[in-house]
C-alpha positions in Angstrom: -12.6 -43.1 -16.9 -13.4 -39.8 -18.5 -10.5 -36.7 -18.3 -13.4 -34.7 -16.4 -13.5 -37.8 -14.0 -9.3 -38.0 -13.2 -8.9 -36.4 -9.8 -5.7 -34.9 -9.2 -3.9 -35.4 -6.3 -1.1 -33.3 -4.3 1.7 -35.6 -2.8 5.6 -35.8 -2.5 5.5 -39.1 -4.4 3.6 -42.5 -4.7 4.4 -45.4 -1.8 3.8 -49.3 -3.3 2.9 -51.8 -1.3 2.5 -55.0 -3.1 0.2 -58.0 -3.0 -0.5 -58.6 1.0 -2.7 -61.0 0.3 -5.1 -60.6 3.4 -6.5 -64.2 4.9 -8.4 -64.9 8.0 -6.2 -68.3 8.2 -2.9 -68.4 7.3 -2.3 -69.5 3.8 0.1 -71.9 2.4 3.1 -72.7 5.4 2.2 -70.0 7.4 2.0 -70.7 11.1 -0.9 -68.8 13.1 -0.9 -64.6 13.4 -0.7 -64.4 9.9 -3.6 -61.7 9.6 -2.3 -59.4 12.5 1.4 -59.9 11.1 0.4 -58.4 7.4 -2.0 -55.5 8.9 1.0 -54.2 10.7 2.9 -54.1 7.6 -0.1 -52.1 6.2 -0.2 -49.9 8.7 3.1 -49.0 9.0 3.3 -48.7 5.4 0.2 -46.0 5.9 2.0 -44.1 8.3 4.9 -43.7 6.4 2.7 -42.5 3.3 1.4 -39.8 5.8 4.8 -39.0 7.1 6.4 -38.2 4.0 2.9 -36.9 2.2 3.1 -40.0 -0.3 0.1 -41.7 -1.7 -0.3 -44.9 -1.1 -0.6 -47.2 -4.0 -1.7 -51.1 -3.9 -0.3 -53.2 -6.5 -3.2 -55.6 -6.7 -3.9 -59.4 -4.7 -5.7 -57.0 -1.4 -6.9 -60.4 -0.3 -5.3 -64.1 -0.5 -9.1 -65.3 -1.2 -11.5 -63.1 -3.0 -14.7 -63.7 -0.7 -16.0 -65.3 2.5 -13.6 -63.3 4.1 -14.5 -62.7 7.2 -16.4 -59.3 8.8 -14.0 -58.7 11.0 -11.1 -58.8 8.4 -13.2 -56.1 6.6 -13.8 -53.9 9.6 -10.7 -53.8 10.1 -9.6 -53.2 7.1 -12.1 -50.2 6.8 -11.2 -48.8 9.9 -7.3 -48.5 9.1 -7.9 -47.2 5.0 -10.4 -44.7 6.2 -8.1 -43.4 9.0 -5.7 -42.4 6.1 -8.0 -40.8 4.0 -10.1 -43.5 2.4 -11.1 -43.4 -1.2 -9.3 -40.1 -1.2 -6.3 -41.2 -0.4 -5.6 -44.7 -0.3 -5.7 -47.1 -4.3 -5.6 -50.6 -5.1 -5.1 -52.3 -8.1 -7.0 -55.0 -8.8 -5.2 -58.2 -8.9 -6.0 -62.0 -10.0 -6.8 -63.1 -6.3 -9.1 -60.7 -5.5 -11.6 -61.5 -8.2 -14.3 -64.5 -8.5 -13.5 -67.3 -11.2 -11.6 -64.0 -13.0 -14.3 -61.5 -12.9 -14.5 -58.6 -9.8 -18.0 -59.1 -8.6 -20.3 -57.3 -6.6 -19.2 -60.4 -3.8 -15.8 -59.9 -3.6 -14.5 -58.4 -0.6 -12.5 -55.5 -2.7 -15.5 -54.3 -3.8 -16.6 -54.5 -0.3 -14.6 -51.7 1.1 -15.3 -49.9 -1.9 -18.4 -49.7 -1.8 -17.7 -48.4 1.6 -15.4 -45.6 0.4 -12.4 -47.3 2.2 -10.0 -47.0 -0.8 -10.7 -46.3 -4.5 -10.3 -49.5 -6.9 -7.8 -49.1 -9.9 -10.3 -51.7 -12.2 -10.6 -50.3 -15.6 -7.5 -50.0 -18.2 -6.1 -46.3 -18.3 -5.5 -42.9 -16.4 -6.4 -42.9 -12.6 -4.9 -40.0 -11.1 -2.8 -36.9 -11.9 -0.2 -36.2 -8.8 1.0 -33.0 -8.1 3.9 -32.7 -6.6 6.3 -29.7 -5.2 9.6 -30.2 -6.0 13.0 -27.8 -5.6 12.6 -27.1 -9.7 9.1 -26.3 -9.5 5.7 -28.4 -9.5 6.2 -32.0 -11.1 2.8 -33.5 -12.9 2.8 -37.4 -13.1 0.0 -39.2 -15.1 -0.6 -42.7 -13.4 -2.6 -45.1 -15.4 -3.3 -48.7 -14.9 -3.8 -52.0 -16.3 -5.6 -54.5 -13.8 -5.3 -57.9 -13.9 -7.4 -59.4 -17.4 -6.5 -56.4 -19.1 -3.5 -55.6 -21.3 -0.3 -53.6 -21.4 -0.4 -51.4 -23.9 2.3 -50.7 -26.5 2.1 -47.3 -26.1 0.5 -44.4 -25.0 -0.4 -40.8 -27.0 -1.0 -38.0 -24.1 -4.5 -36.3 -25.1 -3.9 -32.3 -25.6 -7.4 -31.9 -24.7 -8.1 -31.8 -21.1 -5.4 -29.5 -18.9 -5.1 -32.9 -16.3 -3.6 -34.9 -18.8 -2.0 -32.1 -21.6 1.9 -33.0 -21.3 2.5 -34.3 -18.3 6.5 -34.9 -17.2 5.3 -38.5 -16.4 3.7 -41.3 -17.3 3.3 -44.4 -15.0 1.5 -47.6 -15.8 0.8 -49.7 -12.8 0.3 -53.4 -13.4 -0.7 -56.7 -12.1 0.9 -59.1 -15.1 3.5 -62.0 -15.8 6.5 -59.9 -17.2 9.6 -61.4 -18.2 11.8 -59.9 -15.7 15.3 -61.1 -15.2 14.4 -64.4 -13.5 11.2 -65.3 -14.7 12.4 -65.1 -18.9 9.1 -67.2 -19.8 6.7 -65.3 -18.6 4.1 -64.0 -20.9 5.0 -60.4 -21.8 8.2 -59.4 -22.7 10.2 -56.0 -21.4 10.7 -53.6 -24.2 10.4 -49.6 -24.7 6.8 -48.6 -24.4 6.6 -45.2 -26.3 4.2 -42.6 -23.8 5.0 -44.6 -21.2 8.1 -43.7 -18.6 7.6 -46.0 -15.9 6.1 -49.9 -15.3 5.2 -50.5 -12.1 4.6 -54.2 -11.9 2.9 -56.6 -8.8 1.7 -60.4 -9.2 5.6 -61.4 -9.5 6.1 -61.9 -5.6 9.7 -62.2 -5.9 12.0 -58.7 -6.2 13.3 -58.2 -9.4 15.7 -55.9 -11.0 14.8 -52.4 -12.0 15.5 -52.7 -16.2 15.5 -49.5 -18.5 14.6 -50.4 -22.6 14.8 -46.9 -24.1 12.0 -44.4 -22.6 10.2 -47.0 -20.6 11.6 -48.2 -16.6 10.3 -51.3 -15.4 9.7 -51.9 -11.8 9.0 -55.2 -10.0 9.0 -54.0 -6.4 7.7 -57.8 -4.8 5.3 -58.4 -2.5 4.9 -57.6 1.1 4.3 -60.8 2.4 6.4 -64.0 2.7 3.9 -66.6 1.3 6.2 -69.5 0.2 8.3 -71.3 2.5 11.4 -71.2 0.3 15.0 -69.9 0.5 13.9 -66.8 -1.1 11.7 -66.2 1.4 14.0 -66.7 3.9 17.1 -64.5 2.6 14.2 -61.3 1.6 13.1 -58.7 4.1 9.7 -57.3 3.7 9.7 -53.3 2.2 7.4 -51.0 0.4 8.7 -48.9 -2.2 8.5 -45.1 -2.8 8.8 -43.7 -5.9 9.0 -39.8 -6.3 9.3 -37.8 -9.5 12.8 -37.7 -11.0 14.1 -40.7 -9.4 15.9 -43.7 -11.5 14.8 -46.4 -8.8 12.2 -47.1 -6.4 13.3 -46.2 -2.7 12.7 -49.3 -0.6 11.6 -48.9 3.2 11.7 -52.0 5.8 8.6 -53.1 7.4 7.7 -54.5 10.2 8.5 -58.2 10.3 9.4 -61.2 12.6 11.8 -63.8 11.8 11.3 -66.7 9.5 11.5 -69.1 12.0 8.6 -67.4 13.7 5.9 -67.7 10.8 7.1 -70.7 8.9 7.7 -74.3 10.4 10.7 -75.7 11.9 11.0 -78.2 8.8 13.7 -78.6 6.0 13.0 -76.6 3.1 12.1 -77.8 0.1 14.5 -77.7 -2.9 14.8 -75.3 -5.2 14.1 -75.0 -8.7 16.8 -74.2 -10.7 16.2 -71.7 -13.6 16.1 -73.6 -17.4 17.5 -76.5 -16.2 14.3 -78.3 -17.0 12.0 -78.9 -20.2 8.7 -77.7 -20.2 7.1 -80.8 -19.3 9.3 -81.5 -16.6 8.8 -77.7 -14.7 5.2 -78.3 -15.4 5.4 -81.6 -13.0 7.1 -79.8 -10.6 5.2 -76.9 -10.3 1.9 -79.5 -9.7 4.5 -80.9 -7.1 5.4 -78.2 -5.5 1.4 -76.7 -5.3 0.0 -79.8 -3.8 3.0 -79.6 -1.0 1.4 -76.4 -0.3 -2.1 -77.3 -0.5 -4.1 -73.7 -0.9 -7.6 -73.4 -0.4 -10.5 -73.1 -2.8 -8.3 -73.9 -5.7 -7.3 -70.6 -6.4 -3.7 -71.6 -6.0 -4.1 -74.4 -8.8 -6.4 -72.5 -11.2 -3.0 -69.4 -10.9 -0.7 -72.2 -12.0 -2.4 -73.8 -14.6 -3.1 -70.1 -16.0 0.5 -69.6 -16.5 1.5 -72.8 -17.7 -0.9 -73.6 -20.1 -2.3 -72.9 -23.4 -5.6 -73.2 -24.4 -4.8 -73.0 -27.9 -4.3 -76.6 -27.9 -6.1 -79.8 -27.1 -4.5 -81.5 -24.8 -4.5 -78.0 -22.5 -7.7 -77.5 -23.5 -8.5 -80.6 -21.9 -6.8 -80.0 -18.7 -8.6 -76.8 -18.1 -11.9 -79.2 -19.1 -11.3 -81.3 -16.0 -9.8 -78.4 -13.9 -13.2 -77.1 -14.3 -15.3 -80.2 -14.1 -13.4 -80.9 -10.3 -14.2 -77.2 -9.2 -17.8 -77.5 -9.8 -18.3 -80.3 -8.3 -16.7 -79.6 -5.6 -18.9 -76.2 -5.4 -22.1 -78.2 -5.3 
């Protein structure tokens, strides 16, 4: 996006609501209701953005599957973006499940409800928006930028002096969709370090709530998602919240949403056992995990093809030859 092309908008801060995963049937453990259960989340989130003049911000994964959703998921959908402001108002990042075999496609139901100016999309690597906000010290000017899922993190950022949006703003956000190595998830892909440009990370994908960590200039944030997917003791213990983050603040503000009890949207079973954290080799996690997904048996293979993205690497052959097969299953069973 060109700086003539980065809107600026005026709001008291930014509301994050992470990953609801949007499914006509309920994914994973989920009992029934699961659709109606996350839209009132959304909406109440929405509300509160318009309550406190926030803008609300999407941290990618809109929809559990990225097409064949259903029309009236969509109208729905469209009906409650556009009745806070639309494209105007209401941003998503793009995330890994709302894409098509990794690409965001003209057939993917995020492009969907943009195309029907329902929310803007957050797809390209860089500045979005400028905010504008009023604060007791005077006005505040925060740059957000993005990185979608596919594209990097980058290891720094120089503020252009040539457009008046983005000359020397007091802050710079980057809003991401990646595998970051926040307290409990160490072997993730990319590490936590100062990222010179850059004040804040804002981070979705990672589903579990994580610990806000400072490394020099640069705060990371892992807010977690909005809803309760797995049926684990995490899940259990956590109470759904969106986050609100306003200029000059050190941590995100979380607010509770709507919810029912555990008991109410996951089955009256035993829970499975938890992993414990580096207690097993590579090999052995890898096992478990393939355990662990078939228990939970997703649709369309999305669920396996996420796993095997972050546990493998195609660098060598014997991964190489796993993705081989994963791919060789998936067609066939497209045909």
């Amino acid at each position: 996006m060109s700086p003539s092309q980065i809107p600026e908008i005026e709001g008291a801060g930014l509301l994050f609501m992470a990953d609801p995963h949007f499914a006509d049937n309920s994914p994973g453990q989920r009992l029934d209701g699961y659709f109606e259960q996350i839209l009132a989340k959304v909406e109440a989130g929405l509300d509160m953005a318009r309550e406190q003049e926030l803008v609300p911000v999407f941290l990618g994964d809109m929809f559990h599957w990225p097409r064949d959703n259903s029309n009236r998921m969509l109208v729905e959908l469209m009906r409650l973006f556009v009745s806070h402001g639309g494209a105007q108002k209401v941003w998503a990042l793009v995330g890994n499940h709302d894409k098509h075999q990794s690409r965001l496609t003209d057939d993917v139901s995020l492009a969907v409800l943009e195309t029907a100016g329902a929310l803007r999309l957050m797809k390209e690597q860089g500045p979005q928006f400028v905010l504008r906000s009023q604060t007791d010290s005077g006005v505040a000017r925060t740059l957000v930028c993005a990185s979608p899922d596919g594209s990097p993190i980058p290891k720094l950022f120089e503020r252009p002096g040539d457009d008046p949006l983005l000359d020397d703003p007091q802050t710079v956000l980057w809003l991401t969709h990646h595998n970051i190595r926040f307290p409990e998830f160490l072997d993730r892909a990319y590490g936590i370090k100062e990222l010179p440009g850059i004040d804040w990370v804002i981070n979705g994908h990672i589903h579990r709530p994580q610990q806000t960590v400072v490394k020099g200039c640069t705060t990371w944030a892992n807010p977690g998602n909005i809803s309760r997917l797995t049926f684990s003791r995490h899940s259990l213990e956590r109470v759904p919240r969106a986050h609100v983050w306003t200029p000059g603040c050190a941590e995100l503000a979380p607010q509770d949403l709507p919810h029912l009890p555990f008991a109410e949207v996951f089955p009256d079973q035993e829970l499975p056992p938890e992993q414990g954290e580096g207690e097993e080799q590579d090999g052995s996690r890898f096992i478990r995990g393939l355990e662990r997904l078939a228990w939970r048996r997703t649709n369309e293979g999305v669920g396996l093809r996420d796993f095997l993205k972050e546990n493998l690497d195609d660098t060598t052959p014997e991964d190489s030859l796993v993705w081989e097969l994963y791919e060789e299953v998936m067609d066939d069973a497209s045909r």
